[in-house]
Structure formats: C-alpha cells, structure tokens
C-alpha positions as CSV (number, residue, x, y, z in Angstrom):
1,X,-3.7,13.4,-14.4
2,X,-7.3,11.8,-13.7
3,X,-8.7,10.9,-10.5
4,X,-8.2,7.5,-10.8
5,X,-4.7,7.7,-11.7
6,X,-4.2,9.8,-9.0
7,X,-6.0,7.7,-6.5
8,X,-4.6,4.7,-7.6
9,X,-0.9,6.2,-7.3
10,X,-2.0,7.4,-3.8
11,X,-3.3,4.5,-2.6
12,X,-0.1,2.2,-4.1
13,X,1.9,4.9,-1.7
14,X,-0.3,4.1,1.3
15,X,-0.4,0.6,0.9
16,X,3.7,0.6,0.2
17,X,4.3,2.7,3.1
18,X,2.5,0.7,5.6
19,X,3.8,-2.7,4.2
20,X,7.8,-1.3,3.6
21,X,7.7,0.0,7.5
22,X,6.5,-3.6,8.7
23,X,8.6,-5.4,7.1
24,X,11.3,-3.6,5.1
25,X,12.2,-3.4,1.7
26,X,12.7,-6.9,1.1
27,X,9.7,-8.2,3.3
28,X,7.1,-6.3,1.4
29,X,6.1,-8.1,-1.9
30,X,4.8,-5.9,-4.8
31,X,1.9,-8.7,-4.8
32,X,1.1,-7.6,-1.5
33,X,1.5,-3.7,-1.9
34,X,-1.0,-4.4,-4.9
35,X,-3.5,-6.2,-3.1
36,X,-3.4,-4.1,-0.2
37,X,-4.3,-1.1,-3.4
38,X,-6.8,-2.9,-4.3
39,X,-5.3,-3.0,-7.6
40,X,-3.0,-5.4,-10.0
41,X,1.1,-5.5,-9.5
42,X,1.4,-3.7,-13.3
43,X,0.1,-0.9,-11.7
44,X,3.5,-0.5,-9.9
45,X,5.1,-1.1,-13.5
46,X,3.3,1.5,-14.7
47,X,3.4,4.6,-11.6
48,X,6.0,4.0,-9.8
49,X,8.6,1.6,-13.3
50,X,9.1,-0.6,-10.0
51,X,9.2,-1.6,-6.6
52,X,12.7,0.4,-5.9
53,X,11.1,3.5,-7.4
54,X,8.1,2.8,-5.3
55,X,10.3,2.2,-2.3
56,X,11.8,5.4,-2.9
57,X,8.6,7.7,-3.7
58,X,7.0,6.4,-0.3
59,X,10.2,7.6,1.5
60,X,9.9,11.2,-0.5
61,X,6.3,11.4,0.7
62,X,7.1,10.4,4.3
63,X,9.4,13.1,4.3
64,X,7.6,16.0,2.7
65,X,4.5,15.4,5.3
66,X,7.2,15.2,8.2
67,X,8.4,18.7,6.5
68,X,5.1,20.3,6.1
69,X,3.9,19.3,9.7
70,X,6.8,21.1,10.7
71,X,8.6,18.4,12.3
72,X,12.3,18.8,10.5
C-alpha cells in the first residue's frame, strides 16, 4: 500500500469514528465522514466497499488500541 492510500484509509477511520460515536450509525452520513477526510464519498466505496464495513473497521480499530493500551 502507498502513503496516500494508507493516509487516506486512516483518516476515513478517524473521521468515521468521531462522527459514528456522535451520532450513531444511522446519524453519521458517508457525505459527512467524507468531508470530514477531506476526501470524496467513493473513497468509502473503494477502502472500506461501504459504510457498514466502515462502521465495522472503526469498531475493530477502537478495540485493538483499547487492547494494546492495555485496557481489556
């Protein structure tokens, strides 16, 4: 993977993370987790094949830095 693919998967995580724990699943719009990424709504399409997928990668990543910082 490049750089840019990488940061542009990381930040789609970030922005989805921060926009699924405000308001939920349904609240957060893939426009929104997009423009947040600075970045266009086929980028979800093409990291993450969706917004549930998306959902669910966010919750894996929340969970392996809670398991790494020792927490679980």
């Amino acid at each position: 993977m490049t750089a840019d693919h990488l940061d542009t998967k990381n930040a789609l995580l970030q922005a989805a993370g921060e926009l699924f724990a405000e308001y939920g699943f349904n609240g957060a719009s893939t426009r929104e987790i997009a423009k947040r990424a600075n970045t266009n709504m086929a980028s979800i399409g093409y990291h993450f094949n969706g917004k549930e997928n998306l959902y669910l990668e966010t919750l894996r990543s929340v969970l392996d830095q809670i398991c790494t910082w020792g927490l679980m």
